[in-house]
DSSP file (Angstrom, degrees, kcal/mol; ACC not computed):
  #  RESIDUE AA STRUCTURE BP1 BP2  ACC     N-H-->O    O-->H-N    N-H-->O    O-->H-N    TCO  KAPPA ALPHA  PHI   PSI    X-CA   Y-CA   Z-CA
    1    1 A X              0   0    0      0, 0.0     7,-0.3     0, 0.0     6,-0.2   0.000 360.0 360.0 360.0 134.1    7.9   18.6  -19.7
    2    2 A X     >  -     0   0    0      5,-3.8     4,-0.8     1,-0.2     6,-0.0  -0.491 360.0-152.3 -62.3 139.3    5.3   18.9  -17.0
    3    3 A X  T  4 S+     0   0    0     -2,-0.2    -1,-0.2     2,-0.1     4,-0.0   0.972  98.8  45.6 -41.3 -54.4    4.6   15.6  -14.9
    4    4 A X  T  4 S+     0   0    0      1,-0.2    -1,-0.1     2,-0.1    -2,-0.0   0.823 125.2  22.0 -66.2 -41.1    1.3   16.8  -14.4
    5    5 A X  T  4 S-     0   0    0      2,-0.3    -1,-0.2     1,-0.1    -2,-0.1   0.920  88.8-127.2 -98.8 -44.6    0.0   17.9  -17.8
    6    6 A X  S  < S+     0   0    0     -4,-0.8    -2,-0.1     1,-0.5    -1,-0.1  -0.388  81.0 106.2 135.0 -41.3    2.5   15.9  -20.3
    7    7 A X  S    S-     0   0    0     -6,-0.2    -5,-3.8     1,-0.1    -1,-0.5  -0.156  83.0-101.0 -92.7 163.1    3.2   19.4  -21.8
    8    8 A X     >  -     0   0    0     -7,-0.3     4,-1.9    -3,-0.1     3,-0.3  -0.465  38.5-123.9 -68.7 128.6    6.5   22.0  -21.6
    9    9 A X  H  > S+     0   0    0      1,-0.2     4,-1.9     2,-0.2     5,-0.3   0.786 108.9  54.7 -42.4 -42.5    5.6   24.7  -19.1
   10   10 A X  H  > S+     0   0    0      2,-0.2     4,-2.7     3,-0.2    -1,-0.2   0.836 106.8  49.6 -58.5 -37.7    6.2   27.5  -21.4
   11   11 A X  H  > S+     0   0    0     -3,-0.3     4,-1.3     2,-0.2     3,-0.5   0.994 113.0  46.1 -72.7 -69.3    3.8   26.0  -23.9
   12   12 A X  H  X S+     0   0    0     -4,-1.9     4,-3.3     1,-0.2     5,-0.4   0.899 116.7  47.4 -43.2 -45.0    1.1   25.5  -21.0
   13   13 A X  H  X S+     0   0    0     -4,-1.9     4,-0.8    -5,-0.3     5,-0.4   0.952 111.6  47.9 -64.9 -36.6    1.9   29.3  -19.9
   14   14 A X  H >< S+     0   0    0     -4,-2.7     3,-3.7    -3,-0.5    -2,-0.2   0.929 111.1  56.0 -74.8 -78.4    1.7   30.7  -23.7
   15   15 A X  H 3< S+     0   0    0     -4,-1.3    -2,-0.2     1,-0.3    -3,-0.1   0.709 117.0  32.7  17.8 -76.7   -1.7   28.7  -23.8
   16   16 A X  H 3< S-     0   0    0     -4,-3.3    -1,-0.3    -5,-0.2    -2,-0.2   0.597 101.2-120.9 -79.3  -9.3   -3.2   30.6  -20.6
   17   17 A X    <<  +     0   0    0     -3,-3.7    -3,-0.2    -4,-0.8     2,-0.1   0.662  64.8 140.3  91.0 -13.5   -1.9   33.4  -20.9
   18   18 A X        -     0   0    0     -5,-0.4    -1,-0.2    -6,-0.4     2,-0.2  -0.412  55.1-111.5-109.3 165.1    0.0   33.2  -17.3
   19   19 A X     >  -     0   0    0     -2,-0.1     4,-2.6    -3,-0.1    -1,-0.1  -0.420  30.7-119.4-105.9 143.8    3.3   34.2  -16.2
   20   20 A X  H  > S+     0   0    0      1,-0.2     4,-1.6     2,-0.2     5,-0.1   0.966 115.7  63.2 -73.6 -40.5    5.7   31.1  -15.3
   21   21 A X  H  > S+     0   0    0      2,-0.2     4,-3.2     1,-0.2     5,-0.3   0.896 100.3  53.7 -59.1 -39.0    5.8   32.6  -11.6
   22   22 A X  H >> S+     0   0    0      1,-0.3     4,-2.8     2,-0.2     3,-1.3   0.977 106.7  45.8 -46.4 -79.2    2.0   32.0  -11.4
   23   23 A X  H 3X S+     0   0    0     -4,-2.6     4,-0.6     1,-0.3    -1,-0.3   0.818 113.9  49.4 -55.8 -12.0    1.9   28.6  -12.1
   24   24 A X  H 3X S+     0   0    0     -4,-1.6     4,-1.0     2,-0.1    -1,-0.3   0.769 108.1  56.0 -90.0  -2.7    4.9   28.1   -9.7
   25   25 A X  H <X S+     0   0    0     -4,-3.2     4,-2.2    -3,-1.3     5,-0.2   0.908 113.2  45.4 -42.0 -65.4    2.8   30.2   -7.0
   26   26 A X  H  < S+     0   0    0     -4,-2.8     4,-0.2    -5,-0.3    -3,-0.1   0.657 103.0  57.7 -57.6 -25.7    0.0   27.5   -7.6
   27   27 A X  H  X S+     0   0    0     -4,-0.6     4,-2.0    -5,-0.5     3,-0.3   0.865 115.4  36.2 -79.9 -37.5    1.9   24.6   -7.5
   28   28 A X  H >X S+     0   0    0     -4,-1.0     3,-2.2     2,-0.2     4,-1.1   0.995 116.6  50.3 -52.4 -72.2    3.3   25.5   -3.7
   29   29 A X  H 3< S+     0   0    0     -4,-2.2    -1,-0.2     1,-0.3    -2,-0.2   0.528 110.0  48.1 -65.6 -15.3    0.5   26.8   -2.6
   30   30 A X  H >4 S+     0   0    0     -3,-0.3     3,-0.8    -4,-0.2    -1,-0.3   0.725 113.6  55.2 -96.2 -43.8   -1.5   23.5   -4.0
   31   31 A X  H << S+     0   0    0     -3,-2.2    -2,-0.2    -4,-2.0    -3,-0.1   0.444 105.0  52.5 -74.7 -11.0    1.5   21.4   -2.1
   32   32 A X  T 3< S+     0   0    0     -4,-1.1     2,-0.4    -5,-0.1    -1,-0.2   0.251  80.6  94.4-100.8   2.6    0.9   23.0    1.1
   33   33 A X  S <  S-     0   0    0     -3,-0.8     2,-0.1    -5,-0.2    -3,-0.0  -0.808  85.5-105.6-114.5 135.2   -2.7   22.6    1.7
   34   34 A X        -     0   0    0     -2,-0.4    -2,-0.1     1,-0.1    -1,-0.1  -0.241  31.5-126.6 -76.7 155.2   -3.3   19.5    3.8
   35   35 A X        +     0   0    0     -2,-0.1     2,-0.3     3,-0.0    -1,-0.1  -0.257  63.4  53.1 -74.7 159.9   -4.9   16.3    2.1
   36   36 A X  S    S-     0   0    0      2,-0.0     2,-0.4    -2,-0.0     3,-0.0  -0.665  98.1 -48.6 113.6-177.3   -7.9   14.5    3.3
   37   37 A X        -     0   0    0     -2,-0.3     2,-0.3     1,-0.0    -2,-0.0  -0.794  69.3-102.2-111.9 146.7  -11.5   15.4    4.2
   38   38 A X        -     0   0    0     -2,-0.4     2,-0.3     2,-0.0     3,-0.0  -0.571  50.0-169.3 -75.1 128.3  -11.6   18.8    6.8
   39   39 A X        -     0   0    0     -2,-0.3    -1,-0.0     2,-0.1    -3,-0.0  -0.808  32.9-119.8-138.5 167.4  -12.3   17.2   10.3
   40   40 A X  S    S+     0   0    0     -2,-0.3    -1,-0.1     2,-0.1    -2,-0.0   0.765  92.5  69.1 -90.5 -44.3  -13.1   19.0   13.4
   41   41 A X  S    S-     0   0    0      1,-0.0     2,-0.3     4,-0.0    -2,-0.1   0.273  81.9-119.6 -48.8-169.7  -10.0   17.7   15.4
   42   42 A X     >  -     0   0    0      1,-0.3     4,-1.2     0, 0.0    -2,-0.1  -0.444  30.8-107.5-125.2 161.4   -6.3   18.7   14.7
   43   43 A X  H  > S+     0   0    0     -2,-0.3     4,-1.3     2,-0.2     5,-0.4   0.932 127.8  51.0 -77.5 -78.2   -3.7   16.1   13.7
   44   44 A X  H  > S+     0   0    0      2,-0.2     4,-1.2     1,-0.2    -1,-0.1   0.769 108.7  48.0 -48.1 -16.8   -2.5   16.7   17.2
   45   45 A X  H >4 S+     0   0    0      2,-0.2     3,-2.6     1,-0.2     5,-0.2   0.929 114.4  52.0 -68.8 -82.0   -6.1   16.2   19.0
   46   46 A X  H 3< S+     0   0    0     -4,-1.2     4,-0.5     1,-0.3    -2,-0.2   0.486 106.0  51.1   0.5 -46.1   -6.4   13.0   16.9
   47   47 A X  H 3X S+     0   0    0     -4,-1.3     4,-1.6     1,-0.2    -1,-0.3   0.645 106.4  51.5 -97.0 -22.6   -3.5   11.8   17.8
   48   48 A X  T << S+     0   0    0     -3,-2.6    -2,-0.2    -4,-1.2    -1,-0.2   0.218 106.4  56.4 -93.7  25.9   -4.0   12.1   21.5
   49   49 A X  T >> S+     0   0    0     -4,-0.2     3,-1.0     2,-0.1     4,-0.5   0.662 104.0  55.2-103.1 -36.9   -7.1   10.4   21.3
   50   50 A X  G >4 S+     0   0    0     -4,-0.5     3,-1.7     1,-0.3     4,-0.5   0.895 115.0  38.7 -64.9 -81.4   -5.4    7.5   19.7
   51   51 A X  G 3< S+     0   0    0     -4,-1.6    -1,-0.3     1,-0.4    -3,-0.1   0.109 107.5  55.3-101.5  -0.9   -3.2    7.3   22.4
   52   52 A X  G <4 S+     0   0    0     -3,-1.0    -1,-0.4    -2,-0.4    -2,-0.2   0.303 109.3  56.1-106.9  -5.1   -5.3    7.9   25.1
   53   53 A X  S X< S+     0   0    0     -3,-1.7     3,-1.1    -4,-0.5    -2,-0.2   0.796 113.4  39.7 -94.3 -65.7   -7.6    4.8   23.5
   54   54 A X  T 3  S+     0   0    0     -4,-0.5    -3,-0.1     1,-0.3    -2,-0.1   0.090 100.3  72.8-102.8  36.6   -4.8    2.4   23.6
   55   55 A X  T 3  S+     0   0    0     -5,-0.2    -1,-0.3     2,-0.1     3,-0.1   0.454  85.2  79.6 -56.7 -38.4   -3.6    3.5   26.6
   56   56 A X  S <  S-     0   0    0     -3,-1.1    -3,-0.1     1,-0.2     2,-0.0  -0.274  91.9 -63.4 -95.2 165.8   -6.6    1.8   28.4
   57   57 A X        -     0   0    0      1,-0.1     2,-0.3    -2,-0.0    -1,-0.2  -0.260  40.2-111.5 -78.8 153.6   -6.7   -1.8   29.2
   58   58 A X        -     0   0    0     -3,-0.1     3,-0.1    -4,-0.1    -1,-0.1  -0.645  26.2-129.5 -64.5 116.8   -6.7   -4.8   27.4
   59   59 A X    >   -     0   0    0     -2,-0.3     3,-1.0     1,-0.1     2,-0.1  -0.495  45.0 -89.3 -49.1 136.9   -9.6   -6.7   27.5
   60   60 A X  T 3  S+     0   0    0      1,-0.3    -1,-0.1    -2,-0.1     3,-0.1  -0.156 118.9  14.8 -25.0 107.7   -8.6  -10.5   28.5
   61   61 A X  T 3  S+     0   0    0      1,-0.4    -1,-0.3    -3,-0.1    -2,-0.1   0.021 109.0 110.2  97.9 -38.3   -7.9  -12.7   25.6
   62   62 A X    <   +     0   0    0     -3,-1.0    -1,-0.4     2,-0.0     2,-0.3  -0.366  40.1 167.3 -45.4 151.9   -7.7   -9.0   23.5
   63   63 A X        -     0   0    0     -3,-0.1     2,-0.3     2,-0.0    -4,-0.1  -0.791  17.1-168.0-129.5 178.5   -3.9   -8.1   22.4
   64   64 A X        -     0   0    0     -2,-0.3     2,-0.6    -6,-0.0    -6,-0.0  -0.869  28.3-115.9-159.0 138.3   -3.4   -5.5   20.1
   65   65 A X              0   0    0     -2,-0.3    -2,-0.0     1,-0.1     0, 0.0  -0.674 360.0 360.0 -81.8 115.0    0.5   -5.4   18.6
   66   66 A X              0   0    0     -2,-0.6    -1,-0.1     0, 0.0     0, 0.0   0.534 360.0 360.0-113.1 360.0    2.5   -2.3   19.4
C-alpha cells in the first residue's frame, strides 16, 4: 500500500495505465528536486552571507547565542 495515495501500487499502475518503473522514475526524480521557493543565491552563497553577517560586531548591550 502506497503512503502517498492509500492504494496498492499495482492497482494505481493498472488505473493509469503506467509501467511500475515509471512511477518509481517519478518518485526519485520528485525526491531529488530541491524544496522551497527558487532564490537567486545558492545554498552555499546563502550560507556565506550568514556567516559573513554574524561575523561582524556586536552592537553593545546586543548578544546573539552561538
Amino acid at each position: 500500500m502506497s503512503a502517498e495515495t492509500g492504494f496498492r501500487l499495482a492497482t494505481v499502475c493498472r488505473i493509469l495505465g503506467a509501467p511500475r518503473s515509471t512511477i518509481y522514475t517519478r518518485r526519485l526524480e520528485r525526491a531529488a528536486t530541491k524544496r522551497g521557493p527558487r532564490t537567486e543565491l545558492s545554498d552555499a552563497q546563502l550560507t556565506e552571507l550568514i556567516r559573513a553577517i554574524l561575523d561582524q560586531p556586536i552592537f553593545a548591550g546586543e548578544a546573539i547565542a552561538r
